[in-house]
Structure formats: C-alpha cells, structure tokens
C-alpha positions in Angstrom: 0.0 0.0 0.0 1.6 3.5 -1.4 -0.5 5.4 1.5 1.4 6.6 4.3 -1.3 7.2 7.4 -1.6 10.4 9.2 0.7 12.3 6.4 0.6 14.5 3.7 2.6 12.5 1.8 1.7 11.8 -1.8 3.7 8.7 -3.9 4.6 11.1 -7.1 5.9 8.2 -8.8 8.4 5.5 -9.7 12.2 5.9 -10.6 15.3 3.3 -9.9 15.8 4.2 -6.8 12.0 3.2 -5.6 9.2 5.4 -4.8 9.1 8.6 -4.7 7.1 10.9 -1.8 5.9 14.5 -2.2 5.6 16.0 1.4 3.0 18.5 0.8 3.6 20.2 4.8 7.1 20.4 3.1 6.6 21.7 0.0 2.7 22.9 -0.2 2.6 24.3 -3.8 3.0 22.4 -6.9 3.3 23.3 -10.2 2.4 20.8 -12.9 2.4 21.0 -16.8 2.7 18.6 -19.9 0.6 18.4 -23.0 -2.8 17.1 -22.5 -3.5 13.1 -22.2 -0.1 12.2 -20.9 -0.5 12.4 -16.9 -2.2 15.9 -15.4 -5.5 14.8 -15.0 -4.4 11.3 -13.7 -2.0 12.4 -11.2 -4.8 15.2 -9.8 -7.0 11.9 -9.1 -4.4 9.4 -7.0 -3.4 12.5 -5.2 -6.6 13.2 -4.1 -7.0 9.3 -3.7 -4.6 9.2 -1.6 -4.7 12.4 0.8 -8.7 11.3 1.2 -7.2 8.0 2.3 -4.6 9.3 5.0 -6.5 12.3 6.2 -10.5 12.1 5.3 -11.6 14.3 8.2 -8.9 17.0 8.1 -8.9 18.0 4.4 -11.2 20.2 2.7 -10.5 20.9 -1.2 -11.6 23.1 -3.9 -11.3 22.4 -7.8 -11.1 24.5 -10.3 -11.9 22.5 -13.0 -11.7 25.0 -15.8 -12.9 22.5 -19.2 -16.5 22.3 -17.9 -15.9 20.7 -14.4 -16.4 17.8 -16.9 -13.4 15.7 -15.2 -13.9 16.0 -11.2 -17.9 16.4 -11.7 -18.3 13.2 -9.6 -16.5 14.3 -7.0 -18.4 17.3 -5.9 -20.4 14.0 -4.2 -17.1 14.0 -1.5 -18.3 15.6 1.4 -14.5 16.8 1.3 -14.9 19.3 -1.6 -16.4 21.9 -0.6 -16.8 23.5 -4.6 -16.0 22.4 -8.1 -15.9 25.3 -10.7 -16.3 24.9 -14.1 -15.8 28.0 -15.2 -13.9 31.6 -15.1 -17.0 33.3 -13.1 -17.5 30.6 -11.2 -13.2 30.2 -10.0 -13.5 33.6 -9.0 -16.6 33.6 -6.7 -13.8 30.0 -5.3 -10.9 31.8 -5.4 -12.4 34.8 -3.2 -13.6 32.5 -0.6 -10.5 30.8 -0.1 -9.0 34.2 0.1 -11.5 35.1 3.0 -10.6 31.5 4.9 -7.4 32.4 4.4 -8.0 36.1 6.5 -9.8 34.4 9.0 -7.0 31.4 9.3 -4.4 34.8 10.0 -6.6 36.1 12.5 -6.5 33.0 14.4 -2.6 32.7 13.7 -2.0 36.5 15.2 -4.1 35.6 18.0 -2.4 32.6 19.0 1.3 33.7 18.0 1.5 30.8 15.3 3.7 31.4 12.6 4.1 28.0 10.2 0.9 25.7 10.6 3.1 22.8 10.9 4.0 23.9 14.3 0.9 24.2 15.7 -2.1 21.5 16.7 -4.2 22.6 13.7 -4.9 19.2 11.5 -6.9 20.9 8.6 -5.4 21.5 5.1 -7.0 23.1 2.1 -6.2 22.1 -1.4 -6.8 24.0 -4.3 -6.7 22.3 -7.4 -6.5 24.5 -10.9 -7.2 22.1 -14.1 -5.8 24.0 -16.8 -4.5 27.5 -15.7 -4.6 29.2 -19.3 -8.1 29.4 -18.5 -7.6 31.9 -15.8 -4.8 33.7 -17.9 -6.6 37.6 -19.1 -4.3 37.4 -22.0 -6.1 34.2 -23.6 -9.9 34.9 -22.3 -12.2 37.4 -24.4 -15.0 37.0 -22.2 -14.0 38.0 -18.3 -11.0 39.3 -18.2 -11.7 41.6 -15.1 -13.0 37.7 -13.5 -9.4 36.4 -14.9 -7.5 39.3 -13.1 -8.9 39.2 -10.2 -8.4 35.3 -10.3 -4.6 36.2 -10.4 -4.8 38.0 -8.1 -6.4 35.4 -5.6 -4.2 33.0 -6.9 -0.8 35.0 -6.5 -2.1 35.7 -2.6 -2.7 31.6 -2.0 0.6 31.1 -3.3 2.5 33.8 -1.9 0.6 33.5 2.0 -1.2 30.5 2.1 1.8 28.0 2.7 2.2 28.6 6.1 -1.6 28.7 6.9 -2.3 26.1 5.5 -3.3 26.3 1.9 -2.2 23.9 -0.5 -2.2 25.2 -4.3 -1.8 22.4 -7.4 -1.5 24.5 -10.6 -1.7 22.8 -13.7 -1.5 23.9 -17.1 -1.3 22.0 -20.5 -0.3 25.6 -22.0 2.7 26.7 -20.4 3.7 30.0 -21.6 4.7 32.9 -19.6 1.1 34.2 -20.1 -0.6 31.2 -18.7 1.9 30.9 -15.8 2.2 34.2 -13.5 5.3 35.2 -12.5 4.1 36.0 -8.7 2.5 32.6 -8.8 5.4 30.8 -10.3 8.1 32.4 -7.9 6.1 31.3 -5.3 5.6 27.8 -6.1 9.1 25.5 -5.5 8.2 22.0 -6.2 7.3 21.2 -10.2 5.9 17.8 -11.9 6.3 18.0 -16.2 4.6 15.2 -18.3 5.9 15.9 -22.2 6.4 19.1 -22.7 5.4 20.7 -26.2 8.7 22.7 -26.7 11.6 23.8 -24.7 9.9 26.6 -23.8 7.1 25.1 -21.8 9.5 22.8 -20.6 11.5 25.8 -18.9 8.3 28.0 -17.7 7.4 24.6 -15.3 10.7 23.6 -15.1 13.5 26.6 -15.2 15.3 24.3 -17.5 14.9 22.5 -20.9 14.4 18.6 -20.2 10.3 18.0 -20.4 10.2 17.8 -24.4 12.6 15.1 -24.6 11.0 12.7 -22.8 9.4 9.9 -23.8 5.7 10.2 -25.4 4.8 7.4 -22.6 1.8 8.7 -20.5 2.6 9.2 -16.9 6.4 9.7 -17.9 7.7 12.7 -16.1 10.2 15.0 -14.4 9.9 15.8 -10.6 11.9 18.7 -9.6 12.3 20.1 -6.1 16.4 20.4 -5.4 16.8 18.7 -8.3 15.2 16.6 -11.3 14.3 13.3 -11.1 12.5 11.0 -14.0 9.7 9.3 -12.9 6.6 7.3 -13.7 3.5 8.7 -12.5 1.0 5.6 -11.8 -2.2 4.9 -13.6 -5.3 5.7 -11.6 -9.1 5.4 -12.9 -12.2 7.3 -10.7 -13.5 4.0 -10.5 -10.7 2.7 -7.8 -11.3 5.7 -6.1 -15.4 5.5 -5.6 -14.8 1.9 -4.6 -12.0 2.2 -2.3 -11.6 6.2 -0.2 -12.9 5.8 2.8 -12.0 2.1 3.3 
C-alpha cells in the first residue's frame, strides 16, 4: 500500500531508486504541466486518492476544473470538496472565498502567536486544485477578463501566503507559456511535476530548464523537480478505484 497514514505524503511516482514521496507540509505548492493526455489529469486523481485516504476528516478541497468541471464532476459528491468550478466566473466567486478562509485562518494565527501551521495543533489542510491555468490567464480569455485578473490576483495571494496557513495550491497547465503561468505565482511555487512538454519553452516555464520535451511520449512519464530533477513514472489511476475504495 503506497498510502502513508496520518501524512501529507503523496507517492509522485516510480524511478530506480523506488518510490518517490511529495511531502505537501514540506513543499505545499505544486506546479504541474505537460501536453494534455499524458498524466495531469491522472496524477490530480491518486493524489486526491490518496490524501482522502490518509487524512479524510482534516482535508477540505476546492477544484477548479476549468474544461466544464467535466473531469472532477463526480467528485463534488465527496463531502470533502467543498466546490468544483467549471468556469472563469465561477473560480472567481472560489478563489475569493478561499482568500477570506485564508484572512480568518491569519486572525487565528496573530491571536495565537502561530507562525508555520506545521508547528501548531491545527490538523486541517485546504487544497486548491487549478485544471488547466490558461483558462484563468486575461491574456487568452475574451470574455472576463476583469474575472481572470482578479483570479490572479487570488491565486498570487494563496501562493505567496497560504503556505504557512495552511493552503495547499496544485496548478496545472497543458499551455505553459509565460502568459498562462504568473510570474508572482510561479516564484512562489518551489516544487514542479512536467509530463511531455510541447517545446523547450514550456519545458523551462514549469521547469527553469529545458528537459520535459525530450522525454518519452509514454503517459505518466515525467520529471519531478524540487532540489533537483528526477524521471519518474506517474501511476495509472481510474475514478472508479477511487469511488470503490476512499474511505475504506
């Protein structure tokens, strides 16, 4: 069993060396890219497998699920995500409510002297999942582009604050150009996952470094970087394991 209890440790994948863990108390924003059908999506789902697995009553998540909500629509039944949006109006009415639990989790911080929530007896983490950030980008929406700023805006504050209160952003892109990846979300953001990468480019606005284009065109096949790359391959994982099994 890949699940480590009573963590928030996620298996991001398999090199030589054996499994590899993503500690998200460690490292609590991610940035993800990679051409579509080769291992966004897929990773999204045993992530949430597996953090609804370890901690089910001390996560809440919110998914931003910006191609229709088509993809996570049968999760909104998990009592642990709190909204799914499918859509640019939608994020934003998300992404200022997460801001607002975000004020009220600093109030409670300044009150109590806490300064990193790892060092303090509070359990709960919030995820915030982005499916496809180009979607939030104003340069590539014609209709609501004051919805898309203020978006960045929310998004730049969860990524720049929210680490230490504990807010965890996933920000994934199959587009990633310096338009469709902020700079004050990307400087904030240290760990990165790349599938196949369209160009070198996109491989060095997710990566800081050409790499992602010359890997294989094998789905789940990627590059983990934190202190340094590592190759890996992302397991497959269906929503039907995960309806039949979280909880259990």
């Amino acid at each position: 069993d890949l699940i480590r209890p009573e963590t928030w440790e996620v298996p991001i994948g398999k090199n030589h060396k054996g499994i590899l863990y993503h500690d998200f108390d460690k490292f609590p924003m991610m940035l993800v890219g990679g051409v579509t059908r080769f291992g966004k999506t897929v990773f999204l789902k045993q992530m949430l497998y597996t953090l609804l697995n370890s901690k089910p009553d001390n996560i809440d998540v919110y998914i931003l699920d910006l191609k229709g909500a088509i993809e996570f629509n049968r999760y909104f039944s998990l009592p642990q995500v709190k909204a799914l949006a499918g859509n640019i109006f939608e994020a934003e009415k998300v992404l200022e409510h997460v801001v607002n639990e975000m004020k009220v989790q600093e109030k409670i911080f300044k009150a109590n002297g806490y300064t990193n929530i790892v060092d303090t007896p509070i359990k709960k983490r919030t995820f915030i999942i982005v499916d496809e950030g180009a979607e939030l980008a104003p340069a590539y929406v014609k209709d609501g582009k004051k919805e898309a700023a203020n978006c960045q805006i929310h998004l730049s504050n969860i990524a720049r604050m929210g680490g230490a209160l504990g807010f965890r952003l996933i920000y994934c892109t199959q587009y990633p150009t310096s338009k469709s990846v902020d700079m004050s979300i990307k400087m904030n953001i240290v760990a990165r996952l790349s599938f196949i990468a369209a160009s070198q480019v996109a491989s060095r606005v997710i990566l800081d470094e050409v790499g992602a284009e010359e890997l294989p065109a094998i789905p789940g096949r990627g590059i983990y970087k934190i202190e340094k790359r590592r190759e890996i391959q992302v397991p497959y994982f269906n929503d039907e394991h995960l309806f039949k099994n979280v909880g259990n």
